[in-house]
C-alpha positions in Angstrom: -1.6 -23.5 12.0 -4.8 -24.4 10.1 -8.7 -24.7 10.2 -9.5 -26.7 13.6 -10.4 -30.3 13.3 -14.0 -31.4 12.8 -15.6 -28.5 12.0 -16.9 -27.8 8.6 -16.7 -23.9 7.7 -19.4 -21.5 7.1 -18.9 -20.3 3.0 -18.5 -16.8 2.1 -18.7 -16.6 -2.1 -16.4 -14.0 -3.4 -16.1 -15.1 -6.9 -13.1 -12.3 -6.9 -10.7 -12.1 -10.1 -8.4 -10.8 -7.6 -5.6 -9.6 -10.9 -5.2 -9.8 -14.3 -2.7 -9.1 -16.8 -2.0 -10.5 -20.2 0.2 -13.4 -18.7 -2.7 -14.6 -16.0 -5.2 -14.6 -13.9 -5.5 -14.9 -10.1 -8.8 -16.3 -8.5 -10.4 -16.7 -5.5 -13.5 -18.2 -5.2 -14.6 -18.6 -1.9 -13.7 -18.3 1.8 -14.1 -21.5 4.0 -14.3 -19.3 7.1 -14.4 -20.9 10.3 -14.3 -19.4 14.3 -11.0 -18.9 14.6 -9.7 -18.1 10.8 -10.3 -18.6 7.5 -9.2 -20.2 4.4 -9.1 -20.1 0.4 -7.9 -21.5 -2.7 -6.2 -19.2 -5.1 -6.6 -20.4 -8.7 -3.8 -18.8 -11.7 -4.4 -19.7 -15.0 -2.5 -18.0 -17.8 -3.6 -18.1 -21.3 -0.9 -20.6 -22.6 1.5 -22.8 -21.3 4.7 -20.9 -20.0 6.9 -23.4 -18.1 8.9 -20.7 -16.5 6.0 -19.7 -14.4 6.0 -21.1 -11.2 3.8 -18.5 -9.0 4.2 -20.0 -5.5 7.6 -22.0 -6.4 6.8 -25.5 -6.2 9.8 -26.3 -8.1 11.9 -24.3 -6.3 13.5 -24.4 -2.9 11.5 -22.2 -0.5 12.4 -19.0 0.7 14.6 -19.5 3.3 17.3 -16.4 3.9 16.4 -14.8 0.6 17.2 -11.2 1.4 15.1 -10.4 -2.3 12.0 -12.2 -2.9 11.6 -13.7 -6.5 9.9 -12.0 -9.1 8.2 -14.9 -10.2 6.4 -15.3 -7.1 3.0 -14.5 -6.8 2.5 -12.5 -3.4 -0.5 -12.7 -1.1 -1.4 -11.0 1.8 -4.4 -9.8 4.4 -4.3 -6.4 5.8 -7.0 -6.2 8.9 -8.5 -3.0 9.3 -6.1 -1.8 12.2 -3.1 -2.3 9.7 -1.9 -5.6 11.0 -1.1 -7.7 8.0 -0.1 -11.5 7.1 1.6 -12.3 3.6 2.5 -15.6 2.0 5.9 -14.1 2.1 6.5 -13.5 5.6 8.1 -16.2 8.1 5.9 -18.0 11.0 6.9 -20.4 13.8 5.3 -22.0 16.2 5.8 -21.3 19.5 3.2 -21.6 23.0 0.2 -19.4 23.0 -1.1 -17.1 20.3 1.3 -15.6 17.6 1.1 -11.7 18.1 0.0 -10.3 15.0 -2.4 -12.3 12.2 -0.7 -15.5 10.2 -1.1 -16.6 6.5 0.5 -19.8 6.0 0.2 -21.6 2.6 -1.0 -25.2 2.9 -1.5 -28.0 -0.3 -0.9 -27.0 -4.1 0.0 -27.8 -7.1 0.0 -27.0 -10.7 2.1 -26.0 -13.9 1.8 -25.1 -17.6 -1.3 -22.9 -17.5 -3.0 -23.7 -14.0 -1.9 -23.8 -10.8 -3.8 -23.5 -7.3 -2.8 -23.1 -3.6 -4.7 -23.2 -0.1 -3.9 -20.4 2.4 -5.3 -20.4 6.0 -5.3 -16.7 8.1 -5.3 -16.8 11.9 -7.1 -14.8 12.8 -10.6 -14.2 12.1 -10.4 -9.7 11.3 -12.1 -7.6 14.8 -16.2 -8.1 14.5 -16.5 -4.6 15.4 -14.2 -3.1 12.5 -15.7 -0.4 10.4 -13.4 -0.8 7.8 -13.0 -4.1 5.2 -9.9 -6.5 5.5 -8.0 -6.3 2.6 -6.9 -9.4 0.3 -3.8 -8.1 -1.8 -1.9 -9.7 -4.4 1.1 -8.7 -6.7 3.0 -10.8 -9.3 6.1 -9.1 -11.4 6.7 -11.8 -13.0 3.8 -11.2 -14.9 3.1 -7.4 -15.0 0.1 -7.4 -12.0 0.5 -4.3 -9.7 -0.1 -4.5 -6.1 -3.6 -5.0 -6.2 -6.2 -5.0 -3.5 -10.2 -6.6 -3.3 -12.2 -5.5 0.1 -13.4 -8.1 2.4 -16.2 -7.0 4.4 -15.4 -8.0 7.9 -19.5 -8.6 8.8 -19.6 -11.3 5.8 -16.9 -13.2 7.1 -18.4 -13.2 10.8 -21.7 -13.8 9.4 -19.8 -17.2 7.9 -18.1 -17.8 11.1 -21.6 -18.1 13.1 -22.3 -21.0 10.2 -19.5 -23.3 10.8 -20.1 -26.1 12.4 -18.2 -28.4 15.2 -19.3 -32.0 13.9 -16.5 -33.7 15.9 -15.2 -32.7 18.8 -11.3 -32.0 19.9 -11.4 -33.8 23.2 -9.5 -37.3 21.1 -6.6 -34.6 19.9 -3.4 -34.7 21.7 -1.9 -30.8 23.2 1.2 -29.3 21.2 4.2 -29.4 22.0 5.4 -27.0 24.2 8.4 -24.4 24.8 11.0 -24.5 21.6 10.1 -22.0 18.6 10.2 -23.5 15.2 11.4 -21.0 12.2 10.0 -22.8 9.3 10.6 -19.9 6.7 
């Protein structure tokens, strides 16, 4: 569902202008990558202020049974060197055990006018033994940016896993709640 609890992440820079087009910008800066996932900020800024942007629709009601999705939302999404994939647009729930394919689950935000910036977490970390780089994807109609890929080399991020660091332990945490599934998108 999200970094784990008391321990600060290992930093991989990136300082990736993931797409561009002459309506915005998407950024990501960093990875906070920790041993079972990582996380980053993605940072839009378009040139001048266009109040009908809204690239992860904060003032709109979430996707829930959309059979379209919107074309003023900006899309994300991993893609681990075996295929498997995780996308900003896809559903998750919560259920015992481990999902069975990778997560990306958007997390705080906020924004509007000509800046706007969201946190995304990916469960889980990509295979330390890949060859190939994950992919991080993006693609925004709204604003004429193709799909759009920048490679992630997999030893970097494990290279930043081995930094993080467990500065509280979980022990004090209570266990999830078991059995029901929850469909929150």
């Amino acid at each position: 569902m999200g970094p784990p609890e008391g321990t600060l992440p290992g930093v991989l820079a990136l300082e990736c202008m993931l797409a561009r087009s002459e309506r915005a910008v998407v950024w990501v800066s960093h990875l906070d990558v920790y041993p079972t996932g990582f996380g980053f900020e993605v940072v839009v800024h378009a040139p001048e202020r266009d109040d009908e942007l809204d690239p992860f629709e904060f003032g709109h009601i979430r996707r829930r049974a959309r059979a379209e999705l919107p074309a003023g939302l900006l899309r994300l999404g991993v893609q681990f060197p075996d295929g498997s994939k995780a996308t900003n647009t896809g559903g998750w729930g919560t259920a015992p055990g481990a999902p069975p394919s990778p997560v990306m689950r958007s997390g705080n935000g906020g924004g509007g006018g000509r800046h706007w910036r969201q946190e995304q977490w990916v469960w889980p970390l990509p295979p330390a033994d890949a060859a190939e780089p994950t992919l991080l994807v993006c693609e925004w109609p709204a604003v004429g940016i193709p799909l759009t890929t920048h490679e992630l080399d997999v030893r970097a991020i494990h290279d930043a896993a081995a930094r993080a660091e467990v500065v509280f332990g979980d022990a004090h945490l209570p266990d999830p709640p078991a059995g029901e599934v929850n469909e929150i998108w």
